[in-house]
Every structure is written in C-alpha cells, then in structure tokens.
N, C-alpha and C positions, 0 to 999 in steps of 0.2 A: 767727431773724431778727437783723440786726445793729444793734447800739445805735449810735445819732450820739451823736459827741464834737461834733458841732458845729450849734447850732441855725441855723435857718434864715438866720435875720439879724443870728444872734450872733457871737460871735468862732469863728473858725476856727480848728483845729492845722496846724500846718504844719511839715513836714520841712525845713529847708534845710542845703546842704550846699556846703563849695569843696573844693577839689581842687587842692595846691600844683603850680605849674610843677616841669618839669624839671632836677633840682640845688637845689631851695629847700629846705630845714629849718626849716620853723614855728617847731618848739621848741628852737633850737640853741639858745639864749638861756635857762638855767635859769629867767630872770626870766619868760618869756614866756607860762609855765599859766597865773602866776596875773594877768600883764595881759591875756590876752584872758577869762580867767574874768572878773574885772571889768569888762572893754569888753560882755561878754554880759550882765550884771545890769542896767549902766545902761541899755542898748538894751531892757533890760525891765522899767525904773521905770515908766515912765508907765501910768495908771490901764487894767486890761483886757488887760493884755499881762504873759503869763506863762511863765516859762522852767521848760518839763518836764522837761527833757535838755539834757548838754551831753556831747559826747566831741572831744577834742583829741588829737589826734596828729601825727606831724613832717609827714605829707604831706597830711592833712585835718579837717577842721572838721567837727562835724555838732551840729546845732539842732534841738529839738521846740521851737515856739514855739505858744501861744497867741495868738493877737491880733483885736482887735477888726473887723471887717467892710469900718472904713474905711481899715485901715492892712497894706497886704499884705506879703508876704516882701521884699519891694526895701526897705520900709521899716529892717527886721533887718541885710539884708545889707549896704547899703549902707554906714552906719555903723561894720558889724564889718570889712569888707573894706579901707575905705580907710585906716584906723588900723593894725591887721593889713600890710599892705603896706609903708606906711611902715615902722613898727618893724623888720621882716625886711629889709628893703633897709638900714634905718642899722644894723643886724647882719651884716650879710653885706658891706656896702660897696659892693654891683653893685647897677646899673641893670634895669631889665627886669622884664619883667610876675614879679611874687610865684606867681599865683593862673595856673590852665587855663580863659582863658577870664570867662564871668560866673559865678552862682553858680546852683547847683540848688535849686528848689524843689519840692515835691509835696505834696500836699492831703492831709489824716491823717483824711476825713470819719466813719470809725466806727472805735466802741471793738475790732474783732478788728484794723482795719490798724493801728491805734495799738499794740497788744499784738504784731503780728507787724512792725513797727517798734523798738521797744523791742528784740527779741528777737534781728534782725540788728546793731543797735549794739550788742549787749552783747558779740556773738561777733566782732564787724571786728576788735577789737584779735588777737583770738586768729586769725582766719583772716589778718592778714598778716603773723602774726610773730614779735608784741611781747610776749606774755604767754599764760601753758597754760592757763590760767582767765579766764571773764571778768570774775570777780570779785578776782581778783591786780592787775586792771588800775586804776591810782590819778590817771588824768587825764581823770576819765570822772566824771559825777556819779552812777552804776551804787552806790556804795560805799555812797552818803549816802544814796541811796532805800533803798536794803536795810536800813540803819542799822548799816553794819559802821563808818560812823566817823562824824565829826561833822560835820555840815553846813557849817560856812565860810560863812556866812550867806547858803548855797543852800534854796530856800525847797522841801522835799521835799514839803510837802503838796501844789502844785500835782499834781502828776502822782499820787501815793498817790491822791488824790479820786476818780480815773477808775478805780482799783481795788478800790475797797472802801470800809466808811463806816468803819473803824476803821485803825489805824495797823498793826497787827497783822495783819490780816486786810490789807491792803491788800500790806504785804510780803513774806506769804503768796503770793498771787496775780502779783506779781513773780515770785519764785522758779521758780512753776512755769512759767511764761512762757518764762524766759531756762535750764532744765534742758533739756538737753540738746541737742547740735552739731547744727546743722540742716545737711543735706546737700550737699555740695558744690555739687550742680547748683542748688541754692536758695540760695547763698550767690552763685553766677554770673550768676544771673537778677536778681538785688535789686540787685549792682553793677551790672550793664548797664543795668538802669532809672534810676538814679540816677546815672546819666553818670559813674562810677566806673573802668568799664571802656570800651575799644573793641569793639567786635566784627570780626572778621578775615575775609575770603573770598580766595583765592588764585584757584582757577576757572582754573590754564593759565597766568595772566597773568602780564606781567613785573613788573609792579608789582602789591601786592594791593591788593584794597578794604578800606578800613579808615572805618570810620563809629561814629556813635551809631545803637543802637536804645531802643525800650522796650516795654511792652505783651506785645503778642502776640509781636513780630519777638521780644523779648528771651528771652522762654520759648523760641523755636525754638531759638535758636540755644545757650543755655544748654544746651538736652539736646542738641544738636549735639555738646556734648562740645568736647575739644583742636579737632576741626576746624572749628570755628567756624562761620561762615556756611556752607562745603560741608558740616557734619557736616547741619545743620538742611534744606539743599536735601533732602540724602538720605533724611532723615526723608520729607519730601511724595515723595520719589520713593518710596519704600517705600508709603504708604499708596495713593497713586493705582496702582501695580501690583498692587494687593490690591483695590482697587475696580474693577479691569476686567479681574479676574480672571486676572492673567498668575502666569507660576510664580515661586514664590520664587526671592529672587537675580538676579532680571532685569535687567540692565543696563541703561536705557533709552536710553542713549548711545548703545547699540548696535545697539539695536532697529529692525529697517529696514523699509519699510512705512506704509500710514495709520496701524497701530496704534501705531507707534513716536512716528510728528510727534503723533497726539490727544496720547499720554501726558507726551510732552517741553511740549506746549501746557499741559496741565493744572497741570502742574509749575509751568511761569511764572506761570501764571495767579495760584497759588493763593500761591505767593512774592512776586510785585506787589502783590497783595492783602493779603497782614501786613505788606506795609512795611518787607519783609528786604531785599530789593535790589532791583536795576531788572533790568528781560527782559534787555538785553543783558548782565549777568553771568549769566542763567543761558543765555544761547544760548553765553557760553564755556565756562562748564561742561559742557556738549554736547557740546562742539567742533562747531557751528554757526553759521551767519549769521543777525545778530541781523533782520535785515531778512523773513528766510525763517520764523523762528519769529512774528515779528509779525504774518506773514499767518497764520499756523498758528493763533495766538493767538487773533486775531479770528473765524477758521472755528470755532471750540470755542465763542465764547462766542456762536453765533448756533446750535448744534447743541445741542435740547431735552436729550438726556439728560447733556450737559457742563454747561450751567447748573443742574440737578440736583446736580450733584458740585460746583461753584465756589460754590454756596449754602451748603453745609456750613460749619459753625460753625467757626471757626475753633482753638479751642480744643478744639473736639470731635475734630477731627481729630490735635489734636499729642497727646491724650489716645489715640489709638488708634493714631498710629507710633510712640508708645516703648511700647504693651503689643506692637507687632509686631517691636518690633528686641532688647526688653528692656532698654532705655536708663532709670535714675530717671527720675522724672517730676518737673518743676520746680513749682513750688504753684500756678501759675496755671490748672495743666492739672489738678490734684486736684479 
C-alpha cells in the first residue's frame, strides 16, 4: 500500500517545473544559481510551505514544494517566474517571452511518486548532457540531501523527513532511490508528462502533429519509441491483431475486407480513447477517409464483442503490445 505525503486537508507536495524558450540561457549569468536559489527560499518562508528539492539548469527549473491546502503551485510559480524572466531578459538584452508557455505542475500525493520523482530529477542533469553522475551535478539541491556538501542555508530536513526518522537512515534511503539509470523509455515517459517533451506523429502528412500528452497517451507513445506517435498507434495495431486473431505481421493498412475496417476501427477507437490523437490522424495513418473510418468507428462501438475489446484497460493493454513487439515497458504499464 502506498503512503500519502499529503494528508487530506494538509499541505500538499507539489512538482512544479518551467521549460525556458527557444535561445534562452537561465544560467548564462554566473550570478544567476544563486539568485533564483534565493527567489526559491523566499517563495518558501512563509509558515507551511516547504522547499524539498530544487534543480536549476540553463533550459529548466524544477520545484518539489510543500505548501499548505490554501496556497497552490501558481502561488510558487508566479513569484519565481516573473523575477526569473526579468533578470534573463536584462541578461540577454531581448524582448520575448523567457519561459514555454505557463508553468507545470503535478500533485506528489504519495511517498513511492515522491521517491520515483526525486529519482527522475536526480538523473535529468545526466540524461541531457550536463554531467555522468547525478551526484557530479552541483546546481541541484541532490548534493546537500546526500550531505556531500553543506547546505547553503537549504533546509535538508524537509525532505530527509519523508525518508526516514534519522538523518542517516534517511540518506540511506536516498541513495537507493537515485542508484541506478532508469530506462530510457522511463526517462521519455516522465518528460512527456511533465510537458518537457513534445510528442511527434507524421502519419503521410505534410505537416506532422506535434502535441502535449500525459498519462496514458504518454506511456504509449514513450514505448513507441524514435517513432513517436505512429511507434505507439503500432503498438494498438499489434495488440488488436492478436486479439482477433490475425497472423503475425499483419499489416492492417492493408487488410481489405470487414475484418480489415473492424481492426483499423478498433485501432481508432482505442487511440481516441488514451487521448494520443484524434481519428482523423489515425484514418491517415491508414491511408483512409477520416469520414469512412468514423462510420467504421461508430459500427464497432455498437457491435457486442468490440465493446468487449474497447473496455480493456488501458494500461492492460500497452502492458501486452510491448510483451508482443518486445519493446521496454515504460513504469506506468509495470
């Protein structure tokens, strides 16, 4: 069973994270660690509000925040963002948005997402680049929980609390936390939740689609692999081939026939349904008329044994096309 970090009508943990614009350098400014390390302290004096984590990098920010029930992530962000903006813009001398957008948030409601939180921040510096360990990396508050260096009047016990009741033992349980690289496809998945990444589908078209996902879309498409949105359609094309029994490697683009429109229907079906894309990319995927799969669409979801198949748990399913393609499994489908 999983322990709440956050009681009912107590203060909540909260992930928040920005994402600098196109050409912007955070940190060009040597000054600049340590003034938003200070814009982050102050944003977490007031009584109830407590800074777990901080990681600063040239192209992003990222926050574990405590705070109290009545004071939510806009509270944090707002403060850190417009201060932040200013200073990179009287650094840089250009006009124009700093920051992609507003800022992310995400709800940290028990102690394993807090611990597999920790565990992606500690590895970002190393998966974009910056540093071969993720304890080499010295713009992160990662150093000062471990206690490889001195706090800089970062307040470690917040977050050691949620680990252990000793300082020792809480360290301890760090360690084993942030040992060892977590999987690429698990490093793909966490950015595309975290509006870090885009997600890509091509599908024929001249132009591709390019979106946010998260959730479920984001584990698809994460084991999707390089192709991004088509890797993940292929995924559901692979499992619904296996659920109505057709032969391995079946093309379903190609497939002519009822059985071909059910299986291209089921496909859409079950793509609409995770909130990876709309029917009409997958009727170009097909190379079909999205109008014709629409009707296909609706015929499947009024035929007893398709509602049967479109019932199927979502996750249950992206758990049984990467044991059928043999693609890693992303953690949401473990």
């Amino acid at each position: 069973m999983e322990t709440s970090v956050s009681a009912e009508d107590g203060p909540r943990t909260w992930h928040i994270c920005w994402q600098a614009a196109k050409g912007r350098n955070l940190l060009a400014d040597p000054s600049m660690v340590d003034r938003i390390r200070d814009r982050l302290f102050a944003a977490h004096e007031p009584q109830e509000r407590a800074l777990l984590h901080y990681l600063l990098m040239p192209t992003e920010i990222h926050v574990l925040s405590r705070l109290p029930a009545s004071a939510g992530p806009g509270t944090i962000a707002r403060v850190v963002a417009n201060l932040v903006s200013r200073w990179v813009r009287d650094i840089d001398r250009t006009r124009g948005p700093v920051f992609v957008g507003r800022y992310h948030a995400h709800e940290v409601p028990t102690a394993e997402i807090l611990r597999h939180e920790l565990r992606m921040l500690a590895w970002r510096p190393v998966a974009v680049g910056l540093c071969a360990r993720p304890t080499y990396y010295t713009r992160s508050s990662l150093r000062m929980s471990l206690g490889l260096e001195r706090t800089k009047d970062f307040d470690a016990k917040a977050l050691a609390g949620t680990f252990g009741d000793t300082v020792h033992g809480a360290r301890m349980a760090m360690r084993a936390v942030i040992r060892g690289r977590p999987p690429a496809v698990e490093l793909r998945e966490w950015e595309l939740t975290h509006g870090l990444a885009l997600a890509i589908g091509s599908a024929n078209a001249a132009s591709p689609l390019v979106r946010e996902v998260d959730g479920v879309a984001a584990a698809f498409v994460a084991a999707g692999g390089a192709e991004g949105i088509d890797g993940a359609i292929k995924l559901l094309e692979r499992w619904v081939a296996s659920k109505l029994g057709l032969r391995d490697g079946q093309c379903l683009a190609k497939l002519a026939g009822s059985q071909g429109a059910r299986a291209r229907a089921l496909v859409a079906g079950l793509a609409v349904q995770s909130d990876m894309c709309s029917a009409a990319f997958v009727a170009r995927h097909f190379n079909r008329a999205k109008a014709t799969l629409s009707e296909q669409m609706a015929a499947s979801r009024r035929r007893p044994q398709d509602q049967h198949i479109l019932a199927t748990p979502l996750l249950e399913i992206l758990a049984e096309a990467v044991k059928l393609t043999g693609r890693d499994r992303p953690r949401s489908s473990l």
